[in-house]
N, C-alpha and C positions, 0 to 999 in steps of 0.2 A: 946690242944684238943686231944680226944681219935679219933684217925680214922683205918678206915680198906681199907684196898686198895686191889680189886680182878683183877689179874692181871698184871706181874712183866717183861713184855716188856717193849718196850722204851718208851712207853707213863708215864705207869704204874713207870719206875724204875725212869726215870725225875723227876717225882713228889713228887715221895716216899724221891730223896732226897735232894729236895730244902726243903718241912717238916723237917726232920728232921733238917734241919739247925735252919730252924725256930723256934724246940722246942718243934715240937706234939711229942705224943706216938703212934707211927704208927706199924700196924701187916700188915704184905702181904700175900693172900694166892692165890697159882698160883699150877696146874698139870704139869706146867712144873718144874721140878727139874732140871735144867740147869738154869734157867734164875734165875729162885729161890734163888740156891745156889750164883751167880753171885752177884744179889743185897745182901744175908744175910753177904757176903763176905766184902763190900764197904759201908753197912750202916749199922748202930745199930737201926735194927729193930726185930720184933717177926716173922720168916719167917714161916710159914706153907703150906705143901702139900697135895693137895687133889683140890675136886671138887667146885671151890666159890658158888655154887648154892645150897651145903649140908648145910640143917637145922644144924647139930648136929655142922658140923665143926663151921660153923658160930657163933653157941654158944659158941666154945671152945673161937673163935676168940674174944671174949667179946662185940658181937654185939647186947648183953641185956641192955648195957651201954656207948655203945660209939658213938659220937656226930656226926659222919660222915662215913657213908660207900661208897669209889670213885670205880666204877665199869667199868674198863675199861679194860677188855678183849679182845679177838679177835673174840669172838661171841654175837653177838646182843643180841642174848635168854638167852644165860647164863647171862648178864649184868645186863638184864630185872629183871630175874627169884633171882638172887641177891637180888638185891633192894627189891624186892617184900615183900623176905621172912627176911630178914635183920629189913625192915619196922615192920611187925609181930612180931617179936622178939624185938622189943623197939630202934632200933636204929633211933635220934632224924630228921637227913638228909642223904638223899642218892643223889646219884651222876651218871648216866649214860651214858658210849659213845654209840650212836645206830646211824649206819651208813644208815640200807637200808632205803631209803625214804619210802616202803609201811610201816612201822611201824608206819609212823606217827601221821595218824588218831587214831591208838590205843595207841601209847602212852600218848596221849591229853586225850585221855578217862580213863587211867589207874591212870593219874597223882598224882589225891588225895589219891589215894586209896594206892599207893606205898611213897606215902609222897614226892616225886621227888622236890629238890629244884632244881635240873639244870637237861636238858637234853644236850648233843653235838653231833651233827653232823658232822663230822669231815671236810669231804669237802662242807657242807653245811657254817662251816664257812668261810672255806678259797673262797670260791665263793662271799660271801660279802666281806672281805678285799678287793679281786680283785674288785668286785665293787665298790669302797672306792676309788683307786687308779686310774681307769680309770674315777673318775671324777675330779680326778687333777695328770695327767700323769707325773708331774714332779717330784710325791713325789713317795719316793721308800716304805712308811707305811704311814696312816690315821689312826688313833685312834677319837672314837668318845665319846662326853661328852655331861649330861646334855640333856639326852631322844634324841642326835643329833642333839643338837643345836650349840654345839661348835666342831668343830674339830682341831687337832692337827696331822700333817703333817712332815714329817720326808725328807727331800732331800739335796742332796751333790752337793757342787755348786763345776758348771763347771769352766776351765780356763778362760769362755770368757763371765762367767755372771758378770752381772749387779751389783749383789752384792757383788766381789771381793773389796777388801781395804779401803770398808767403816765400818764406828763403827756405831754401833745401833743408836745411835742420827743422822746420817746421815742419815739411811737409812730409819726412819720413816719421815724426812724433805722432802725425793726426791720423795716418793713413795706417800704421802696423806692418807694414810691406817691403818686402825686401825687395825693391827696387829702386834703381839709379838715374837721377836726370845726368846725363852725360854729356849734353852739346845742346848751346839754345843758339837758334840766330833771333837778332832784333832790327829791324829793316836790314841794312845791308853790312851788320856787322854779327859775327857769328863768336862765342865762348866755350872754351869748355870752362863749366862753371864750379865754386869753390862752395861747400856748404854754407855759406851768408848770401849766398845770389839771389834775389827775389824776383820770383815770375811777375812779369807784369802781361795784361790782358797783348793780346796782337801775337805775341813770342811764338815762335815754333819750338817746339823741346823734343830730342832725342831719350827716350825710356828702354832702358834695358833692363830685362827681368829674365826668371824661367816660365817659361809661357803658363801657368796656373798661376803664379804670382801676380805675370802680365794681365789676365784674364781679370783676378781680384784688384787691380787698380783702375780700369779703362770702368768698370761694374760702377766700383766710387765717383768715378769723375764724371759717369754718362749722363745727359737730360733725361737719354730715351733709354729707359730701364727695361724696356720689353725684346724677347729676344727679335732676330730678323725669322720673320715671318715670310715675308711679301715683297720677290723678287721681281722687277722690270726690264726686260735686257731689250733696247732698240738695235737690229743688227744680228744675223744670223751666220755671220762668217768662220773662218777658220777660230778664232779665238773663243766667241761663244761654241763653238764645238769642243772645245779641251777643256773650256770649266765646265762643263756641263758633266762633262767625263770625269774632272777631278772631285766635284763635288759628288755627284752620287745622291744617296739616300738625304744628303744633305740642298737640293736645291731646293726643298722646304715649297710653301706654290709661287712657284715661275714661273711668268709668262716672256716669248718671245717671238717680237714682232718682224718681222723680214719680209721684204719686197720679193725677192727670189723662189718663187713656185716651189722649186727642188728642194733648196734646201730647207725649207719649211717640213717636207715631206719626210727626208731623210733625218733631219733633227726631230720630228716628232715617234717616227719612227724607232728609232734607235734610246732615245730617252725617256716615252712615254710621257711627254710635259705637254701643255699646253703651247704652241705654236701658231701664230697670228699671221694670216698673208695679208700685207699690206706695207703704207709706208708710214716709217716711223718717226717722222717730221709731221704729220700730222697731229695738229693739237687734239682736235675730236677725237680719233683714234687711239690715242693716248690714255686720253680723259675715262674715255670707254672700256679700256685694258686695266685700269685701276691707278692709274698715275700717281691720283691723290692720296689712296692709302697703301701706297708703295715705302718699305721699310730701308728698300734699297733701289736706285735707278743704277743703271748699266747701259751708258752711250758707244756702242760696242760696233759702228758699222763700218763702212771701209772710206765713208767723205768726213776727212776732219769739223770740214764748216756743219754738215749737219750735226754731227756728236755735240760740237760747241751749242750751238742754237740750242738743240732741247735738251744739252743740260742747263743751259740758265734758264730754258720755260720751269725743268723741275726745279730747282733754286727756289725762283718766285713762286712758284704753290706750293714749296716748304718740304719738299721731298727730306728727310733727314739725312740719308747717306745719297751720294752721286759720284762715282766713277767716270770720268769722260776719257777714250782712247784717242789719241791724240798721232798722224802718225809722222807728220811733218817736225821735224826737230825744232827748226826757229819758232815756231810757231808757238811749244810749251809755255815759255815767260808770259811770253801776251797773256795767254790765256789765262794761266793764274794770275796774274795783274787784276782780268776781269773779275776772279771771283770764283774762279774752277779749281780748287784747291787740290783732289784730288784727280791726278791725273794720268795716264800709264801709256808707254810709246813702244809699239812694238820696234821702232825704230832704235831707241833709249837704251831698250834692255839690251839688245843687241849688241850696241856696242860697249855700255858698264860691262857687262858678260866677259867679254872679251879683251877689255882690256884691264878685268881684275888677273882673269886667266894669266895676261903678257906680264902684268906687276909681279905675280906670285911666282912664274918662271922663272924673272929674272932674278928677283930678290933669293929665292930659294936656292941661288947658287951657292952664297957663302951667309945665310943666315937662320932660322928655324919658323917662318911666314908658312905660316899653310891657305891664308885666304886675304881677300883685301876689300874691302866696301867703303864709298865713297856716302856722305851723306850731308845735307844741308847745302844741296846744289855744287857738290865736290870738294867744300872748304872744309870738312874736315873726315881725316881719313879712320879708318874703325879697322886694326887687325888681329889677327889671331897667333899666335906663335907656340908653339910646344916647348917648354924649356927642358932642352937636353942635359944640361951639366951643370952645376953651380958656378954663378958667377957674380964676382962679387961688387957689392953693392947695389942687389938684385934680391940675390935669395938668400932665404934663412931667416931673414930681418923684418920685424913692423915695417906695413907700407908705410906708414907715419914717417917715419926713419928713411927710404928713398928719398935718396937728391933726384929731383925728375925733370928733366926740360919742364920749361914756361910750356903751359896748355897741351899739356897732357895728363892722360888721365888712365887708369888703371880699372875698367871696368866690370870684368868677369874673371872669376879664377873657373875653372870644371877641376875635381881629381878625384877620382878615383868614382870616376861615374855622377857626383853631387854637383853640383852647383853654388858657388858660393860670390853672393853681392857684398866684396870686401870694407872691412872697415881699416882701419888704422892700426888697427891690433892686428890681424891678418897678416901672415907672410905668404912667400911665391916658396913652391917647392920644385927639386927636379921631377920629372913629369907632370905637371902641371902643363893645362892647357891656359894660354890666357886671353884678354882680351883688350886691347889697347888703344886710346884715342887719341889722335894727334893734330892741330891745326894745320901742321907742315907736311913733311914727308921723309920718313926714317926708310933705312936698310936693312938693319938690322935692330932687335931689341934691347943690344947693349946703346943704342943710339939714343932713348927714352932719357938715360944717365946723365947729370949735369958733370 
């Protein structure tokens, strides 16, 4: 595909070149000539300087003919004003990041009219991960499939869980649960695994369930058997404003600390919660707010290093759950290295977002992909597909009986509203929704077929 990309920061450079891996023909245009030069330096792209909101450049950029313009700047209006005139100019889908939340009522109203296939909010999304995550605090990601019918849950088993040195036929016989380990990495190698695979302590393992099944296996396997009580959030910014909103009746008691006068004022205001002016690096402070019998911590402010620093103070005084936002991208690995296991980037979401968006685009041309998610730090990919028509060596038949590419794996069927965690007896019907995992990267789901 033809795309244009306004905008050649780290959101913008990310993207620009997982693309090009992929094969599009990609132009960037950014006013900053640093960053600019930076990317035109590392990828084989058309770099251009100047204003992303100029008519004229825009047309040099060949945005009379190109299939995607991603508008992810550092300014809301410019992003807008992008799209807008991009759209005018004939280009087919646009793309924009718009962070302030007052935009949103007008974005909604602008939508057709800028042709907007995605909008992102950047800490808008990462406030629903984290709400994702605090409905099963054991998983360090939640990926959701199938309108949120199915999810897929990511967590690294401890020394003294339950599921250490059993093999997958074991562990579906002890537990009663119709749930799937779907993908485990083991240091730096990742499986989709066969039922004789045996968890061993360290593994992260991918769990795919219907979220009440989910619910009854995270129950089985938790230390901490009491629900979450006793929320901590350091950090009063955009993103502590949208969970607070998404949660609701559910922020159970919550406290949140922020340096920011105002926003303290207007968060406690509007949510009725407890609200702390102060700063949230402070150990005393902390300790004072309930730190120790916190069920959950929430490193939620807008300086990476301080999130990092008091989440390993709560680490070391044994906080059970910890959330750190992270927003610097190189920075993620480190961190988990240290010991931050669970981690969320408004930066991250961001771009995963949008470049499930570009895969699902492009694949949706000649094949039935309705979604795409990445897991286990991008090694293996989890899609969705609706099967239109019978096709064979596919449907009709025991999945037993599929010949399937090496490491994949057939995860979710949905039909007819149910839910069902396949066995071998099970076949794929037309309309069937499904759900498919792969270590490589398919096209299409006759691709899955040896």
């Amino acid at each position: 595909m033809k795309i244009i990309i306004t905008g050649s920061g780290t959101v913008g450079s990310a993207i620009c070149h997982q693309l090009i891996k992929e094969g599009h023909d990609v132009t960037v245009i950014d006013s900053n000539h640093v960053t600019l030069t930076e990317i035109s330096n590392t990828c084989d792209v058309t770099a251009m300087l100047g204003n992303s909101a100029d008519v004229e450049l825009l047309r040099e950029a060949g945005a009379e003919s190109a299939d995607l313009l991603i508008a992810v700047t550092a300014m809301d209006e410019v992003n807008m004003l992008s799209c807008y005139a991009a759209r005018k100019l004939g280009t087919a889908h646009t793309v924009a990041r718009v962070r302030n939340p007052e935009y949103t009522t007008f974005m909604n109203l602008m939508k057709e009219d800028m042709n907007l296939s995605l909008t992102i909010n950047p800490e808008y999304a990462t406030a629903k991960e984290i709400a994702r995550i605090l409905k099963f605090p054991n998983a360090s990601k939640v990926d959701t499939f199938c309108d949120g019918r199915v999810e897929i849950a990511e967590i690294k088993v401890a020394p003294d869980s339950p599921l250490c040195n059993l093999s997958l036929f074991d562990l579906r016989e002890k537990f009663n649960i119709k749930f799937l380990v779907c993908g485990v990495r083991r240091s730096e190698e990742v499986y989709i695994p066969s039922g004789n695979f045996v968890i061993r302590e360290g593994d992260s393992i991918c769990v795919t369930a219907p979220e009440e099944e989910l619910q009854k296996f995270f129950k089985l396997i938790s230390k901490n058997k009491r629900p979450i009580k006793n929320i901590l959030i350091s950090g009063g910014g955009r993103t502590t404003y949208y969970l607070a909103k998404m949660l609701g009746k559910n922020l159970g008691n919550t406290t949140i600390i922020e340096k920011n006068l105002v926003r303290c004022e207007d968060l406690s205001a509007e949510y009725n919660i407890d609200v702390t002016h102060g700063d949230g690096t402070s150990q005393e402070l902390l300790l004072e707010e309930g730190l120790e019998s916190a069920d959950v911590f929430l490193a939620l402010s807008d300086v990476d290093e301080e999130n990092a620093i008091v989440s390993m103070y709560a680490k070391k005084i044994g906080v059970p759950k910890i959330i750190t936002m992270i927003r610097s991208l190189p920075y993620i690995d480190f961190f988990k290295d240290v010991g931050l296991d669970c981690i969320v980037s408004p930066k991250s979401s961001t771009v995963d977002y949008i470049l499930r968006f570009i895969r699902g685009m492009a694949d949706a041309k000649d094949s039935e992909i309705e979604s795409l998610h990445t897991m286990m730090n991008g090694k293996i990919e989890a899609l969705e597909f609706i099967i239109k028509e019978n096709i064979e060596g596919l449907t009709g038949i025991p999945i037993a009986e599929i010949k399937r590419i090496k490491n994949s794996l057939l995860a979710c069927i949905v039909r007819d509203g149910s839910i069902i965690i396949p066995s071998g007896s099970d076949t794929i019907n037309v309309g069937d929704r499904i759900i498919v995992l792969v270590t490589g990267s398919i096209k299409n789901i006759k691709d899955i077929l040896d």
